[in-house]
N, C-alpha and C positions, 0 to 999 in steps of 0.2 A: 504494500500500500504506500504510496508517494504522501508528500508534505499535503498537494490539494484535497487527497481524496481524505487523511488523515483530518485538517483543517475543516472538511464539508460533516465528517462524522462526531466534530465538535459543537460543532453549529447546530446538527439536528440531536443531538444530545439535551444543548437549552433547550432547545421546542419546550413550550410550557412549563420552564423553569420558573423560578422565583424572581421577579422582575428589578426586586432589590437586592439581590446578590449578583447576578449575572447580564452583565449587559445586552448578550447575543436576547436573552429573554426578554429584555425590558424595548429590545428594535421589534420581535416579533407581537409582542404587547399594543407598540403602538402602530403596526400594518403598514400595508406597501406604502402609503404614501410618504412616511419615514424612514425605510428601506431607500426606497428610490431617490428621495431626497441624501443621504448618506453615502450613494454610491457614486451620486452625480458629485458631489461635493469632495470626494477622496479623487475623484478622477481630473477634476478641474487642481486639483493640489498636486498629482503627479505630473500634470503638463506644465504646472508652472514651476515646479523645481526642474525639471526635464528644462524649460529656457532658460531658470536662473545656471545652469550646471553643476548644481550643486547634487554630485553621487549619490552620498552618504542617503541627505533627505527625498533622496527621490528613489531610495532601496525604500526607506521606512514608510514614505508613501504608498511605493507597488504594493507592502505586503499588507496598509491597509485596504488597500483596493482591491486586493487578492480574495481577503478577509469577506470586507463588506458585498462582492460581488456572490461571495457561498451563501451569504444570508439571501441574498436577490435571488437563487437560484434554488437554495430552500422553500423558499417561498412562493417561488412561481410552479413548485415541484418537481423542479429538474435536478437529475443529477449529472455528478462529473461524466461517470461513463457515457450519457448521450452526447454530453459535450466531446467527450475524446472521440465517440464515433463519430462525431460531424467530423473534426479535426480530421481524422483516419481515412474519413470518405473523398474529403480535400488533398491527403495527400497530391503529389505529383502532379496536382491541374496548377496551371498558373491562375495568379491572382484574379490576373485579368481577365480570365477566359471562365473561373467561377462567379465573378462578379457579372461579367455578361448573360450568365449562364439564369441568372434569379429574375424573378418576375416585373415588370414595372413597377415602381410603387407609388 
């Protein structure tokens, strides 16, 4: 089991924790719009240390956004493995030609 799938088996562990001990429990408490709010907010935080260049803060960032994206993913009911199998199904196609390949939207 790798760090994300270990980190997703954390996340749904809180599922209906005690909302005052555990933070993952007190984001599921207050629902996606908190969720998504959180995730948008870590991801605007890794881009801007990503321009400031600053390493360090923008490792400690990724791995909030690592974090907060398992919660998103909990919550939407997805797990890692569909995600790896997207990932697996991608292999070997270029970006460009998967990107082409998706629906109008």
């Amino acid at each position: 089991m790798g760090p994300l799938d270990k980190l997703y088996a954390k996340v749904q562990a809180s599922r209906g924790g005690d909302p005052t001990q555990s933070y993952t429990a007190k984001l599921f408490e207050r629902g996606r719009p908190k969720i998504a709010q959180k995730l948008g907010e870590e991801a605007v935080e890794a881009v801007i240390e990503l321009m400031r260049g600053d390493k360090q803060a923008l490792v400690g960032e990724s791995a909030d956004l690592l974090y907060h994206l398992m919660v998103c993913w909990a919550e939407a009911g997805i797990t890692p493995d569909e995600v790896w199998a997207e990932l697996a199904r991608r292999e070997g196609v270029s970006g460009l030609a998967e990107k082409a390949s998706r629906p109008p939207s």
